[in-house]
Structures are given as structure tokens and as C-alpha cells.
C-alpha positions as CSV (number, residue, x, y, z in Angstrom):
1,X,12.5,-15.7,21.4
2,X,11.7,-14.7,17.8
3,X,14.4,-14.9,15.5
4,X,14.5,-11.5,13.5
5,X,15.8,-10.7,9.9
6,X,19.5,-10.1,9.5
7,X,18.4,-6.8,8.1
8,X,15.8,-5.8,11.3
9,X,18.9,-6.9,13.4
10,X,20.8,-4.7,11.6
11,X,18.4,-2.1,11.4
12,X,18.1,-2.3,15.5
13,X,21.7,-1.5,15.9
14,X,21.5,1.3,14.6
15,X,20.4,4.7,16.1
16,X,16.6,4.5,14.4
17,X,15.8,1.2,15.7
18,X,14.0,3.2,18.0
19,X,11.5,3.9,15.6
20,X,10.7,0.5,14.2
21,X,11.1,-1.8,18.3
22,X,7.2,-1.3,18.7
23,X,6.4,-3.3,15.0
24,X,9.3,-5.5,15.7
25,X,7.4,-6.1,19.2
26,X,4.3,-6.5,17.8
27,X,4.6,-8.5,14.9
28,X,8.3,-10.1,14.3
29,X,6.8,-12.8,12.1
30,X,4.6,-11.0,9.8
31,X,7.5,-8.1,9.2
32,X,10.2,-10.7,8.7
33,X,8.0,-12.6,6.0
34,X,8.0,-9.3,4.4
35,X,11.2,-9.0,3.7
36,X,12.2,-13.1,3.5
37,X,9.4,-13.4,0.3
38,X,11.4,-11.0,-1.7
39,X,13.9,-12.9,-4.3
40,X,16.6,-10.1,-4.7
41,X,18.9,-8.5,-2.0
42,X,18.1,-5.2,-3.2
43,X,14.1,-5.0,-2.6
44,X,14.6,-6.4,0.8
45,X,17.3,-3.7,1.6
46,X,14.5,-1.0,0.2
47,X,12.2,-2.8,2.2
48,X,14.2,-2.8,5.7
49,X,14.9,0.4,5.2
50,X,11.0,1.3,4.8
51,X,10.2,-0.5,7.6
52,X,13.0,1.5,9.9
53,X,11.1,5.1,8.6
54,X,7.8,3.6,11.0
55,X,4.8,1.6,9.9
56,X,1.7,0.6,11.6
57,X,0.3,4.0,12.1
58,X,-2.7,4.6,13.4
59,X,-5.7,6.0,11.1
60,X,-8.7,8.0,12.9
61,X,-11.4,6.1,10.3
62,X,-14.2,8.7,11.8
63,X,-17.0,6.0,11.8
64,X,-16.5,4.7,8.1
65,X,-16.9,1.3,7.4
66,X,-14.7,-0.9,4.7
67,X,-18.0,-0.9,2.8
68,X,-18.4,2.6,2.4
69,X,-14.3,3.3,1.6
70,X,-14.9,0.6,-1.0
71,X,-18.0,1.7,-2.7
72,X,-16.6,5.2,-2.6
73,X,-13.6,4.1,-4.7
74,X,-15.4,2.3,-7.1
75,X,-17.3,5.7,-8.0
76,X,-14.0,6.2,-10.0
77,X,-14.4,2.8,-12.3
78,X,-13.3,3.7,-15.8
79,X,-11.6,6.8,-14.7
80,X,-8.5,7.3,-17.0
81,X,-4.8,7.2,-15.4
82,X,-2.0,10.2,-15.3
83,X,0.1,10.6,-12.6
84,X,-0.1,12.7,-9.7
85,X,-4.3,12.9,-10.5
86,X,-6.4,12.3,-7.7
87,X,-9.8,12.1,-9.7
88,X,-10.6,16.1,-9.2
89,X,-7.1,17.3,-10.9
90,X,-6.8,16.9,-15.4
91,X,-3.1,17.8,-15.0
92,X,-2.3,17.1,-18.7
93,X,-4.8,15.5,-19.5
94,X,-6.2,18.0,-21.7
95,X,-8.7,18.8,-19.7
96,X,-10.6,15.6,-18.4
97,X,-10.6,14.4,-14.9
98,X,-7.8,11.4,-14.5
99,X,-6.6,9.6,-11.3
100,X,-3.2,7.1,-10.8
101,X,-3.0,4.7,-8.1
102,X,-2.3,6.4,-5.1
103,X,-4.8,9.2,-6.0
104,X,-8.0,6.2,-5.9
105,X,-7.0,5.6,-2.3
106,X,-6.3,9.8,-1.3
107,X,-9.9,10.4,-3.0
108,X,-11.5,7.3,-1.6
109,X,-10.2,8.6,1.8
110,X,-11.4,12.4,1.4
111,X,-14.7,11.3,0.1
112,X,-15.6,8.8,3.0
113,X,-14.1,11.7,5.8
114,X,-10.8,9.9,6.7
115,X,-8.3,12.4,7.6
116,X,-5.1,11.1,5.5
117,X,-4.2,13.2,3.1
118,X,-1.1,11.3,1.4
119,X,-0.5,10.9,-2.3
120,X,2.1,8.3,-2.2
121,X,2.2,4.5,-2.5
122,X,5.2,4.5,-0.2
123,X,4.0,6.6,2.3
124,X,0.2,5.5,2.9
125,X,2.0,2.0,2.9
126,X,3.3,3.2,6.5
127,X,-0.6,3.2,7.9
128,X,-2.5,0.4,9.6
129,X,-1.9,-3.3,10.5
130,X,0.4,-5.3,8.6
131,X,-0.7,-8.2,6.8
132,X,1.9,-10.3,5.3
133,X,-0.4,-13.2,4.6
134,X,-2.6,-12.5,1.5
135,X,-4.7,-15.4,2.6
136,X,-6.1,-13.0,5.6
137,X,-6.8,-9.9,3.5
138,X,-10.0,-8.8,3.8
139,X,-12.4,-6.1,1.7
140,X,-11.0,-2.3,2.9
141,X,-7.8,-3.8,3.1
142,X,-5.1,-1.7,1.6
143,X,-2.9,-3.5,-1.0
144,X,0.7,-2.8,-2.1
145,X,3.1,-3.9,-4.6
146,X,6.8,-4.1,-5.4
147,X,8.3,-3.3,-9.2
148,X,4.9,-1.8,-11.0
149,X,7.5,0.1,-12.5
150,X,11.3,1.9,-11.8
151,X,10.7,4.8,-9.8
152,X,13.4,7.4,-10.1
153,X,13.8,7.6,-6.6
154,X,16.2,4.7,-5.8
155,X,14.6,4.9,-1.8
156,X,11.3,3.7,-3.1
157,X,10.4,0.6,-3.2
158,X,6.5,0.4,-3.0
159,X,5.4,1.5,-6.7
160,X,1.4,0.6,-6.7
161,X,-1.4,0.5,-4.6
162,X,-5.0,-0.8,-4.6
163,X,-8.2,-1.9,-2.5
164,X,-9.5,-4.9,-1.5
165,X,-12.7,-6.2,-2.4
166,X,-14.3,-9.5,-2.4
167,X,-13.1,-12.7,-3.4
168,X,-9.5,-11.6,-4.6
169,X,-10.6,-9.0,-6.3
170,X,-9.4,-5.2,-5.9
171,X,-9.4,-1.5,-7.4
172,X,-7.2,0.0,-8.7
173,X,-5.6,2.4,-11.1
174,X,-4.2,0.7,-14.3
175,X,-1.7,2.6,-16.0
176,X,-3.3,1.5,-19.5
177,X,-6.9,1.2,-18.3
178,X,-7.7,3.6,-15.6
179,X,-9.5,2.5,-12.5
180,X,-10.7,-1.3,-12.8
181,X,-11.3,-4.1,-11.1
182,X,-9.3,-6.9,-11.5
183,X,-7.8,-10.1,-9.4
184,X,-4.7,-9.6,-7.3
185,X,-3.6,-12.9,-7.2
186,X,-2.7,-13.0,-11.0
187,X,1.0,-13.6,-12.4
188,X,1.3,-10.0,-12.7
189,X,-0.1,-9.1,-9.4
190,X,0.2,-11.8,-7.2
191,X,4.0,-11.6,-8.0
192,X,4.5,-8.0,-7.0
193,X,2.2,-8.4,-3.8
194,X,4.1,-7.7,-1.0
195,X,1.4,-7.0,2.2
196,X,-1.3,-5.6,2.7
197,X,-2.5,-3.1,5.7
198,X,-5.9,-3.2,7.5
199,X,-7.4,0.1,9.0
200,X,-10.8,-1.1,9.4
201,X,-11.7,-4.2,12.0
């Protein structure tokens, strides 16, 4: 028998572990190595708590391939950053077309014909397989962080996103830089890494 996180125990005590038994089920391990890699109590309480709101959802790709998804974000290289922009809106931007993290991956969706509209870190975090291992992330793969920055919203606890590409690279949205490519495995990163999700096979 798999021996789960004090927090999942917890978290299956209560009246919402409904919600979270089929992740639990599937993949114990990879959901407790979630939480266990996190150094402070209070992430991995934001994280359990994450994990009882449902994750693993299933994504209707409609026939796109990781190579497509990740050549449709890269359209958006050099893009400038704001927040809440989703590469179509300027918000106030005085005028020019700007895009933050979240936005690369709602655009990258809409322009391959995925169906999820979500702006939010947190919530597209809640979609595909889990993969606690960033040895076994793959190019499509969906990346998210912990502590890009202190949200005002004391629930959230995944504050960036990005996309897989090859060789430890991804895209993403810089907050300084705009949509670049960089390595996701450096100090910065690699530190803030907490798993990644996989919607393509």
C-alpha cells in the first residue's frame, strides 16, 4: 500500500476528498513528490489544497500535435509582457499587442483549435497528466512554477507557466523580456519548477 502525504491524508478526511481519490488512485507517488519537494510548510499547504480543487483533467486536443502547439507559441517570440494580455489584447500598453504567461499558452491553445479557454496559471495547471519528474518532460509539455512572484490572492500558489521544447528549453513570457526562450532547469527556474502536465502522447 502507498504511503500518502500527511496533507492528502488529511485532505481525504475531509468532505472533498472525493474530488481528488481518482489522482490519488492513479498516481500517489508522483502527487506526493509534489508536495514533499517543496521546502516551506506553507507552499505545500497551497499545494494540497490545489490538488483537493481536481487535477488531471482531460483536454479534447482535436488532432493537434505537441509540434504544432509549440510552433504556434513561438509565433509570439519577442512579444512584450503586461498582464492579463493574451497576444490580441494592448490593455495598457499604449496601444501595442503584449501577452503574460498564461496568455502564450490561452493563445497557443486558440490558435492550434484546442478548446480551453483559461487565462490562469493556476487553473490550466489543473489539466493533463502529472509529471513530477522533470527528467520525463517532453516538448508540448506544460510547465509550472512556484514564487515567480506574490500573488495577492493568498490561495494561489502556481504564479508562471511555460512550454516545453527541446533539450530543456521552453517558452515563455518574461516579465522583463516578453516571450523568449530560455532553459528551465536554471537557478531561477529549475528552483521554482514544481511539475509539469502532458496533454499530448
Amino acid at each position: 500500500m502507498n504511503r500518502l502525504h500527511p496533507y492528502i491524508l488529511l485532505l481525504c478526511t475531509a468532505s472533498f476528498c472525493l474530488s481528488i481519490h481518482n489522482s490519488i488512485i492513479a498516481q500517489p507517488g508522483e502527487i506526493n513528490k509534489v508536495i514533499l519537494l517543496q521546502h516551506d510548510e506553507t507552499t505545500k499547504q497551497k499545494l494540497a489544497n490545489f490538488i483537493s480543487g481536481g487535477i488531471e483533467k482531460p483536454v479534447d486536443i482535436n488532432g493537434t500535435s505537441a509540434e504544432s502547439f509549440t510552433t504556434a507559441a513561438l509565433k509570439y517570440l519577442g512579444m512584450p509582457h503586461c498582464m492579463g494580455g493574451n497576444g490580441r489584447t494592448s490593455k495598457n500598453n499604449k496601444g501595442r499587442k503584449c501577452i503574460d504567461c498564461s496568455g502564450l499558452l490561452n493563445a497557443s491553445f486558440a490558435d492550434t483549435g484546442i478548446p480551453l479557454n483559461i487565462h490562469s496559471s493556476q487553473e490550466l495547471a489543473r489539466y493533463g497528466k502529472l509529471i513530477a519528474d522533470s527528467a520525463l518532460i517532453k516538448k508540448g509539455d506544460l510547465l509550472f512554477f512556484v514564487h515567480s512572484y506574490r500573488p495577492k490572492d493568498s490561495t494561489i500558489v502556481i504564479t508562471h507557466s511555460g512550454i516545453a521544447l527541446e533539450n530543456g528549453l521552453m517558452v515563455h513570457t518574461s516579465a522583463s523580456r516578453g516571450v523568449e526562450i530560455t532553459r528551465y532547469s536554471t537557478d531561477y527556474w529549475g528552483s521554482r519548477l514544481v511539475f509539469a502536465t502532458r496533454i499530448f502522447e
